[in-house]
Residue frames relative to the residue before (quaternion, step in Angstrom):
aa qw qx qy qz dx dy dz
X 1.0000 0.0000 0.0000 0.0000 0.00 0.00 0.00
X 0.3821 -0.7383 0.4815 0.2776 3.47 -0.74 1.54
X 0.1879 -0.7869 0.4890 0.3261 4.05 -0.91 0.34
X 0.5386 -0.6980 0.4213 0.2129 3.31 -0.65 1.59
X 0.4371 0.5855 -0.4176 0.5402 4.05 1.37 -0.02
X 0.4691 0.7096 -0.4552 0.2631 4.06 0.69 -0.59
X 0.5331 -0.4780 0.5949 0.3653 3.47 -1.40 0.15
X 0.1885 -0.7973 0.5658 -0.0932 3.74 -1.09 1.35
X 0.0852 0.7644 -0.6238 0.1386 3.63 -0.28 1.33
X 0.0866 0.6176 -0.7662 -0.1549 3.58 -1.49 0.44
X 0.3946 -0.5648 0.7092 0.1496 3.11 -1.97 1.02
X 0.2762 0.7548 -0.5520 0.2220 3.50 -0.91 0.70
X 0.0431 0.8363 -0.4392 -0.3254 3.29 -1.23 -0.77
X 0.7535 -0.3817 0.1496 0.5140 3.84 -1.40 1.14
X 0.8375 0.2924 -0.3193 0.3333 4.00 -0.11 -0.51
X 0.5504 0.6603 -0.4247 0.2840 3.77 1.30 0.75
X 0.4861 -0.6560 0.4295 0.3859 3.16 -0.84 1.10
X 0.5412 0.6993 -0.2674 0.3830 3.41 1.01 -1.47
X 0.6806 0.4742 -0.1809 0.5284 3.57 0.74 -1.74
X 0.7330 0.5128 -0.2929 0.3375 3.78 0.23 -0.74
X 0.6761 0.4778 -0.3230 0.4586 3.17 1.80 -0.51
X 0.4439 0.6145 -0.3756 0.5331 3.52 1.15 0.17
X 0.6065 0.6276 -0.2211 0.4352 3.54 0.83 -1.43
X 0.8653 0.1912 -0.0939 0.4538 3.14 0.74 -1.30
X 0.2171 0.5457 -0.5724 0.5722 3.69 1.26 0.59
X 0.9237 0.2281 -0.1930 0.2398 3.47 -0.98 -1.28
X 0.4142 0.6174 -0.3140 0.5905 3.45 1.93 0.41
X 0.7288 0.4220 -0.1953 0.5026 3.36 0.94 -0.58
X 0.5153 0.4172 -0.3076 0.6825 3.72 1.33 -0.77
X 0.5427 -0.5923 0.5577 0.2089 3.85 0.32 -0.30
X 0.4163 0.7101 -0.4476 0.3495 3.99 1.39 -0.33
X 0.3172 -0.4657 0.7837 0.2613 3.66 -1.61 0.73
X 0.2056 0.5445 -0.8132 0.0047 3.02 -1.76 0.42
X 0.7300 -0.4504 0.5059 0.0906 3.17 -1.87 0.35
X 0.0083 0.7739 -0.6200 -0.1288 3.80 0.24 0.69
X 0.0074 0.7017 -0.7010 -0.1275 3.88 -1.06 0.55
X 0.4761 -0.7338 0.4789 0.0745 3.36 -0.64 1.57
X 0.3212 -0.6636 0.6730 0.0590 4.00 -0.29 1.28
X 0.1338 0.5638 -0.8140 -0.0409 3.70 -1.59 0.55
X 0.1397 -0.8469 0.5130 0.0086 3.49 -0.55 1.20
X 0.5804 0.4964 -0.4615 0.4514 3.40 1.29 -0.18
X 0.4863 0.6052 -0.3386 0.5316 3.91 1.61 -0.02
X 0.4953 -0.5227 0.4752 0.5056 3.96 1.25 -0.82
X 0.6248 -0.4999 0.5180 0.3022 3.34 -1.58 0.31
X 0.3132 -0.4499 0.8072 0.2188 3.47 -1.46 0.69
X 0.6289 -0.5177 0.5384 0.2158 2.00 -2.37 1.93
X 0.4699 0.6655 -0.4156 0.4045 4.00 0.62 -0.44
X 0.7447 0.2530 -0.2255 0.5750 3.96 0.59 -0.55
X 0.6852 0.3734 -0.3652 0.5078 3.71 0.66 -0.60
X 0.6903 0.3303 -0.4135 0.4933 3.93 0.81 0.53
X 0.6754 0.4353 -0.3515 0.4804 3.72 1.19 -0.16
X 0.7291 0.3495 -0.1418 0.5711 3.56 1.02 -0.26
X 0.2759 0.8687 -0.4078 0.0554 3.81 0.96 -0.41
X 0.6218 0.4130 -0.3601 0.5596 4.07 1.37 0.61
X 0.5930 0.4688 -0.2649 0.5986 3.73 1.49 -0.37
X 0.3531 0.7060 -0.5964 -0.1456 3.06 -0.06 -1.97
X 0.5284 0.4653 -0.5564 0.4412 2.69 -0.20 2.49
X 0.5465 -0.5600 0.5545 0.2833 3.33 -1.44 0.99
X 0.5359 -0.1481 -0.8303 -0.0372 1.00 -2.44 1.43
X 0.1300 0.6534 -0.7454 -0.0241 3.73 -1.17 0.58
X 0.1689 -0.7169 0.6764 0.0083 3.08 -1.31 1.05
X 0.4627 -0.7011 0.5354 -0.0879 3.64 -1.08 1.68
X 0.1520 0.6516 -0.7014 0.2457 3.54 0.40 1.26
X 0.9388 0.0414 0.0192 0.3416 3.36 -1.48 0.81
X 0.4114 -0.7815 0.1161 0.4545 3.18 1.58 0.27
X 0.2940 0.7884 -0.4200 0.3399 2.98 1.68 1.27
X 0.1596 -0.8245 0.4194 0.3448 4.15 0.08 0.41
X 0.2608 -0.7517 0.6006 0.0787 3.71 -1.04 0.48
X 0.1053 0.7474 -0.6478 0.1032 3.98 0.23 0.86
X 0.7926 0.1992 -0.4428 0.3688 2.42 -2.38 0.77
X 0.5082 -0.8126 0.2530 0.1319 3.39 -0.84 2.25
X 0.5387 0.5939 -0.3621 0.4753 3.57 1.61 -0.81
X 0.5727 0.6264 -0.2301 0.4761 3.79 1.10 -1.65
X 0.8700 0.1739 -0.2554 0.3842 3.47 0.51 -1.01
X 0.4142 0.6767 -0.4049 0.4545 3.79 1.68 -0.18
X 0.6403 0.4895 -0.3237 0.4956 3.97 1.43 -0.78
X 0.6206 0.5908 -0.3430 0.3850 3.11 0.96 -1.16
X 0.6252 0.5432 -0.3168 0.4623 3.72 0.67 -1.37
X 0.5292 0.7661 -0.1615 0.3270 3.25 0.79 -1.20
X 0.8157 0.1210 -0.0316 0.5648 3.25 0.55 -1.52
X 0.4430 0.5956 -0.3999 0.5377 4.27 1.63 -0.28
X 0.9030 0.0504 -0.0461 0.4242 3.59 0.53 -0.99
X 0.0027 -0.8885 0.4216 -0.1813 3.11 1.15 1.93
X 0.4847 0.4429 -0.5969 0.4610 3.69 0.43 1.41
X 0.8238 -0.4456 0.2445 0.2510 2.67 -1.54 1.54
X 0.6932 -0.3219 -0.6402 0.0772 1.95 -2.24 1.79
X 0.5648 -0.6393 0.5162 0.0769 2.72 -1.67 1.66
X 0.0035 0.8965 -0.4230 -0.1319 3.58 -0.72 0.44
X 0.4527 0.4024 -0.6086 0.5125 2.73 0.99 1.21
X 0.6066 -0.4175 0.5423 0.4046 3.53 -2.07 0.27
X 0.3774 -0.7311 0.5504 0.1417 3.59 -1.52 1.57
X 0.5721 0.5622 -0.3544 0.4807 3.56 2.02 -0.14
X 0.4235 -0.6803 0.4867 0.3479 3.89 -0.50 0.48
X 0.6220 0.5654 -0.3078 0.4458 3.16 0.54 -0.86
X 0.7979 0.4293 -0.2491 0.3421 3.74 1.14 -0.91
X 0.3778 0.8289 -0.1105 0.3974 2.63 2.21 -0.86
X 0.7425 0.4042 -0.0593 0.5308 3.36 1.04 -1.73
X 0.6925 0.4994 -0.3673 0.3689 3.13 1.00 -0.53
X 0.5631 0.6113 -0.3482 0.4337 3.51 1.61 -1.04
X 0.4575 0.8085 -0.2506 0.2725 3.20 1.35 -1.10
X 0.7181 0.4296 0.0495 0.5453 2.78 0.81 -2.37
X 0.6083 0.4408 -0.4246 0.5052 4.21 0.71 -0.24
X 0.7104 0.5025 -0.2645 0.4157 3.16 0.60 -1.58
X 0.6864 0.3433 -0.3384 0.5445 4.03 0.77 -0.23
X 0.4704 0.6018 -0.4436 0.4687 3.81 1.34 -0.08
X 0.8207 0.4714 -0.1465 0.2876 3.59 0.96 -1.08
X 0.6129 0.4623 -0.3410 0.5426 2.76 2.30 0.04
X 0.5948 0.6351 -0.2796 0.4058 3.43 1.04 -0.70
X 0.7907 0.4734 0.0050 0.3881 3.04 0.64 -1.58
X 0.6646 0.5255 -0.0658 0.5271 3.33 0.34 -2.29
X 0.7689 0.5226 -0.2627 0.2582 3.10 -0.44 -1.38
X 0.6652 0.7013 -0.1036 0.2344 3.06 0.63 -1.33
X 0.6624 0.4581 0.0147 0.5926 2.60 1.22 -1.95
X 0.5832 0.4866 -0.4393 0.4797 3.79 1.13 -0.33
X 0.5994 0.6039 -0.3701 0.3728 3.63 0.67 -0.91
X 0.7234 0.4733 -0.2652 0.4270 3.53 1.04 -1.21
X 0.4437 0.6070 -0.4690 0.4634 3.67 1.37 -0.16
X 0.9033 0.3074 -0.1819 0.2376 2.73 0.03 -1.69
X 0.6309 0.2873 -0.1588 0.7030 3.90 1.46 -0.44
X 0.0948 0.7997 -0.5919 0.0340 3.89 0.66 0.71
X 0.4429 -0.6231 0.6434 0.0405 3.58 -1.98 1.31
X 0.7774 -0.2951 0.1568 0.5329 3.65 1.11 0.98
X 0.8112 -0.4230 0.2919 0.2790 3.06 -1.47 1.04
X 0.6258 0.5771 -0.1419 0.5051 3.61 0.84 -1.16
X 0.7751 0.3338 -0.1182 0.5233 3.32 0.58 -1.06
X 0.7016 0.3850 -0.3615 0.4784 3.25 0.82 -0.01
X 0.5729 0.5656 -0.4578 0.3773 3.48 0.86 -0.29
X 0.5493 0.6599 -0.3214 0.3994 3.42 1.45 -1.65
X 0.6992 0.5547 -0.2908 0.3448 3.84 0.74 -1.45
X 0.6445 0.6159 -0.2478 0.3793 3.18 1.25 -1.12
X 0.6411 0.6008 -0.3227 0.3519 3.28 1.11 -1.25
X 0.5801 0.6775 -0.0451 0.4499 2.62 1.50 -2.18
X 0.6978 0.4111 -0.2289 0.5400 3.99 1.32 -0.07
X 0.7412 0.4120 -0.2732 0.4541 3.05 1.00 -0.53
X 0.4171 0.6434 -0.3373 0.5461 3.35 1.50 -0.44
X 0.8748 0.0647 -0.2137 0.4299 3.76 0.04 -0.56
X 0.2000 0.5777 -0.5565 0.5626 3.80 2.00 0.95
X 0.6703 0.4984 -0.2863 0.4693 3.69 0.19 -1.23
X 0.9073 0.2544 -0.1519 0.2984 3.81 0.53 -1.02
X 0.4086 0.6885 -0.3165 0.5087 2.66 2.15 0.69
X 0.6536 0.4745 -0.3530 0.4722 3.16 0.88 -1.24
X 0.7135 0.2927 -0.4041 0.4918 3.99 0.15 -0.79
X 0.4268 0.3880 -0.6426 0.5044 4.18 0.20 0.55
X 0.8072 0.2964 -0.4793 0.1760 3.56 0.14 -0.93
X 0.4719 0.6636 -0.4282 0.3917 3.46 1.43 -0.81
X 0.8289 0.3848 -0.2337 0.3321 3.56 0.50 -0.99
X 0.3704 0.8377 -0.0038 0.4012 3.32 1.38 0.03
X 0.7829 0.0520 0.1801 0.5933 2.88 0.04 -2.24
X 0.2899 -0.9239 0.2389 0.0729 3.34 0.78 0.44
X 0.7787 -0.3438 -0.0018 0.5247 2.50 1.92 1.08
X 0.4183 0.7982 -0.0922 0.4235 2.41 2.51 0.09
X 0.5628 -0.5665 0.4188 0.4323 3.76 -0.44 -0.31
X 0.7958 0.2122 -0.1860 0.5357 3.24 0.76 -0.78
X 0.4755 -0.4677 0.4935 0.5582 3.68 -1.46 -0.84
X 0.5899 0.5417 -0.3930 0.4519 3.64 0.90 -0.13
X 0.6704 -0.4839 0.3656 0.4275 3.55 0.90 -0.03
X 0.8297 -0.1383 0.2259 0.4914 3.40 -0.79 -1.00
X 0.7651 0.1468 -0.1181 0.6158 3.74 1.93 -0.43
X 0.6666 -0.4410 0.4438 0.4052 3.42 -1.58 0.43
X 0.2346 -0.7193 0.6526 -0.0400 3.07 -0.71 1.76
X 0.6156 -0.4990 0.3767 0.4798 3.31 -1.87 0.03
X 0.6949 0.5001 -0.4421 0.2675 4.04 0.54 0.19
X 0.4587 0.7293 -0.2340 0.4505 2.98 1.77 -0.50
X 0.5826 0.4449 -0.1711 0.6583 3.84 1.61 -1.16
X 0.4197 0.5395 -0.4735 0.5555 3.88 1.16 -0.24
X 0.9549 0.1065 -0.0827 0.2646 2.90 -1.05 -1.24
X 0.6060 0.6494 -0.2500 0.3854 3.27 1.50 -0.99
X 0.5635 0.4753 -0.3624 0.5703 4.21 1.32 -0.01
X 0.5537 0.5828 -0.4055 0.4351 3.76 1.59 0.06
X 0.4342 0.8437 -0.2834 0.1390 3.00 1.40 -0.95
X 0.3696 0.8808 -0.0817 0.2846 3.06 1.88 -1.68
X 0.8176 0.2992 0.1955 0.4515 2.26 -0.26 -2.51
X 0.4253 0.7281 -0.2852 0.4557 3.83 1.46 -0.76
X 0.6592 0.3486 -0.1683 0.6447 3.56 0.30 -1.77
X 0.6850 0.5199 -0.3433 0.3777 4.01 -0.15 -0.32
X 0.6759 0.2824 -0.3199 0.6009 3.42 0.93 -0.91
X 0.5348 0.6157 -0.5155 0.2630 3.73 0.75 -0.08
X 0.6367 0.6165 -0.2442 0.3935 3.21 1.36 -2.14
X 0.6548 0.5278 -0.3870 0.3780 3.63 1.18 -1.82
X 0.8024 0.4986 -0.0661 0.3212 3.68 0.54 -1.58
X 0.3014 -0.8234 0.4144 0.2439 3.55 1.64 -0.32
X 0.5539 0.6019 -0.3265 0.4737 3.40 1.33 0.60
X 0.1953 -0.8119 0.5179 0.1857 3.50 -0.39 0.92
X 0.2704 -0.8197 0.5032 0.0417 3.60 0.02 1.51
X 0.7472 0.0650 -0.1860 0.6347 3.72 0.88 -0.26
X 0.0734 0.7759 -0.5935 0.2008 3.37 -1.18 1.98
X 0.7022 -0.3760 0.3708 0.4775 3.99 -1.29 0.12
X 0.7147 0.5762 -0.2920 0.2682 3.42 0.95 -1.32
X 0.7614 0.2827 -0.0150 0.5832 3.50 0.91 -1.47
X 0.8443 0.1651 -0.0008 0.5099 3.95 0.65 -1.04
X 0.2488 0.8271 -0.5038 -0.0130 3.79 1.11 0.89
X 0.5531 0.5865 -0.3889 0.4460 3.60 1.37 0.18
X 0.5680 0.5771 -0.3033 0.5023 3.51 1.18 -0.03
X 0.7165 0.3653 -0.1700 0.5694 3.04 1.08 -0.80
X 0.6504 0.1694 -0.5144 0.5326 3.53 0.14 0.71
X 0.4760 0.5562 -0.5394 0.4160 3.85 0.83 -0.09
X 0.6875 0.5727 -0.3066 0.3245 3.60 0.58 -1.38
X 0.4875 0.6276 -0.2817 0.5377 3.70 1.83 -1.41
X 0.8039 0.2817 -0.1808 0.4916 3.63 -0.09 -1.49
X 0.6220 0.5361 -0.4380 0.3659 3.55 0.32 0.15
X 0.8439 0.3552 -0.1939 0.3521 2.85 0.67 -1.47
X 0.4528 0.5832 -0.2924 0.6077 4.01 1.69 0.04
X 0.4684 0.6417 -0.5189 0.3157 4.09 0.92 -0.57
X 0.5358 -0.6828 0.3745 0.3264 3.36 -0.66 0.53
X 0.2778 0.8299 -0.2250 0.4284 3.25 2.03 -0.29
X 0.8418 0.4090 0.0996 0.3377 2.77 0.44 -2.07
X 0.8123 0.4451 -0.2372 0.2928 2.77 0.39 -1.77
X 0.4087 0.4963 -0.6024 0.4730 4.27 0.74 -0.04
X 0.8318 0.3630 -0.2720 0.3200 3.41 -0.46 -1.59
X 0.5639 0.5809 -0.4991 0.3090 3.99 0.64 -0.36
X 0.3147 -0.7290 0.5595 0.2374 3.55 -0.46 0.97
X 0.6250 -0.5084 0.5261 0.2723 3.42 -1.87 0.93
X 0.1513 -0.8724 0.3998 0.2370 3.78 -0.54 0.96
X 0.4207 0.5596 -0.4898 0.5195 3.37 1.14 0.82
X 0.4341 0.4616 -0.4080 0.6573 4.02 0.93 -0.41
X 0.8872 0.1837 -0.2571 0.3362 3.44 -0.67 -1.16
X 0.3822 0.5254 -0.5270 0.5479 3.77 0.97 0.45
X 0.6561 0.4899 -0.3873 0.4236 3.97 -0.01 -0.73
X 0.7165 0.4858 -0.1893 0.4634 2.97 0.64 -1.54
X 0.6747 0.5091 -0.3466 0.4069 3.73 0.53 -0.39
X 0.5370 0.6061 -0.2119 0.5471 3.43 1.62 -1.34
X 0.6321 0.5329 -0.2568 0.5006 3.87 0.62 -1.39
X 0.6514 0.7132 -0.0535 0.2532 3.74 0.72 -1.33
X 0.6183 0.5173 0.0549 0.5891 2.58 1.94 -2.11
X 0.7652 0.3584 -0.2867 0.4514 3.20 0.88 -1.13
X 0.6557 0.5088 -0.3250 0.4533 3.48 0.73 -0.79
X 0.4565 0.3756 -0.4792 0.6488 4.24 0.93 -0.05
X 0.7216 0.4722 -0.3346 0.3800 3.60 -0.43 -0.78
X 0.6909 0.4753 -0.1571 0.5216 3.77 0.73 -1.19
X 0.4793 0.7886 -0.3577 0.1431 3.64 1.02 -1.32
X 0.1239 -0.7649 0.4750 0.4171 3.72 -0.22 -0.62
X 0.5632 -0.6526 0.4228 0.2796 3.48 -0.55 0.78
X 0.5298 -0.6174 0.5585 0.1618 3.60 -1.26 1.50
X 0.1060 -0.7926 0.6005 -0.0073 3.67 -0.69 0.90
C-alpha cells in the first residue's frame, strides 16, 4: 500500500494535454507535488529517460520515488492513493466503463482529427477533420446531458474522470478554433459544452494549469517548424 504522505513529482511540460491531466487529479485531491518542467525540443532530462525508460515521455508522476507514466494510468492511480472524497472516477461500473470507453475515444479517434484542423494537409483533409469533430462534439454533448445529470460537470456536481478526458483538450480546442476560423463549440450544436467548457475551465482545479491559447498557438507554430526544419537521425 502506496503512503499518500510521500514526496510527489510530475515530469512533464505546461502545453501537455496528457500532462494537465495529472495536474489536475492532484489539484483536486488537494496534493503539493513538485512540477519539474521538461524542454524537449532541448532533449529529455536524464530524470524522464530513467523514470519512463520504454516511452520516454511525459507525464510521469514520482510518488515515493516510485514513477507512474501514462496520464489516464496515473489520474487512476491518484484516484485510488488519495481516496477521500471527491472521487473521480464513476462509483457505478457500468458508468465507469463507459467514461473509460469516451475518454480512449478522445485519444484515438477525436484528437486526431483536431490536429488536422488546426495544422491541416489540404483542403480535403481539413474538411474530413472537421466533420470528424463535430461528430464526437455532437457525441459528447448527449454523454454530457446523460451523465451530469443536470449538473455542471460529467462528474456530477465535480470534475470527474471524463471531464479531465476531454477537458485538458480544451487548450488545444480554442487553437484549432483561432487556426481554422470556425467556432467548433457553440449555443447552436454544443450549448452544454459550452457552459461545461466556462465552468471547467475557471474550476479552481483547473484554472493554473489551463494554458493561455495565444501562448499555446505560438508554441504549436514554433513546434511545426522545428519537426519540419529538424535534421533527420541516420
Amino acid at each position: 500500500m502506496e503512503r499518500s504522505d510521500e514526496k510527489v513529482k510530475v515530469v512533464g511540460t505546461w502545453s501537455s494535454q496528457f500532462v494537465m491531466r495529472a495536474r489536475i487529479a492532484l489539484n483536486i485531491k488537494s496534493v503539493s507535488y513538485e512540477f519539474h518542467q521538461e524542454r524537449l525540443w532541448e532533449g529529455k532530462s536524464e530524470l524522464l529517460l530513467r523514470s519512463n525508460p520504454a516511452q520516454k515521455k511525459v507525464p510521469v508522476l514520482i510518488h515515493g520515488g516510485k514513477p507512474i507514466c501514462e496520464s489516464f494510468n496515473i489520474v487512476e492511480y491518484v484516484d485510488e492513493v488519495w481516496s477521500s472524497a471527491p472521487s473521480i472516477l464513476p462509483s457505478d461500473p457500468k458508468e465507469r466503463a463507459t467514461a473509460r470507453f469516451l475518454a480512449a475515444y478522445l485519444d484515438e479517434k477525436w484528437f486526431p482529427s483536431m490536429r488536422t484542423v488546426g495544422y491541416p494537409q489540404g483542403e480535403d483533409a481539413r474538411k474530413a477533420a472537421i466533420a470528424q469533430l463535430e461528430k464526437g462534439l455532437v457525441l459528447l454533448e448527449e454523454a454530457f446531458v446523460n451523465y451530469s445529470k443536470g449538473k455542471s460537470f460529467f462528474g456530477g456536481d465535480q470534475i470527474g474522470y471524463l471531464d479531465i478526458a476531454f477537458g485538458s483538450y480544451l487548450g488545444w480546442l480554442r487553437v484549432a478554433e483561432k487556426m481554422s476560423e470556425i467556432k467548433l463549440l457553440s449555443e447552436a450544436k454544443t450549448p452544454r459544452l459550452l457552459q461545461w467548457a466556462d465552468s471547467f475551465s475557471s474550476h479552481a482545479a483547473v484554472k493554473d494549469v489551463m494554458p493561455d491559447t495565444e501562448k499555446l498557438a505560438d508554441f504549436g507554430v514554433r513546434a511545426k517548424i522545428l519537426k519540419a526544419t529538424a535534421t533527420p537521425k541516420l
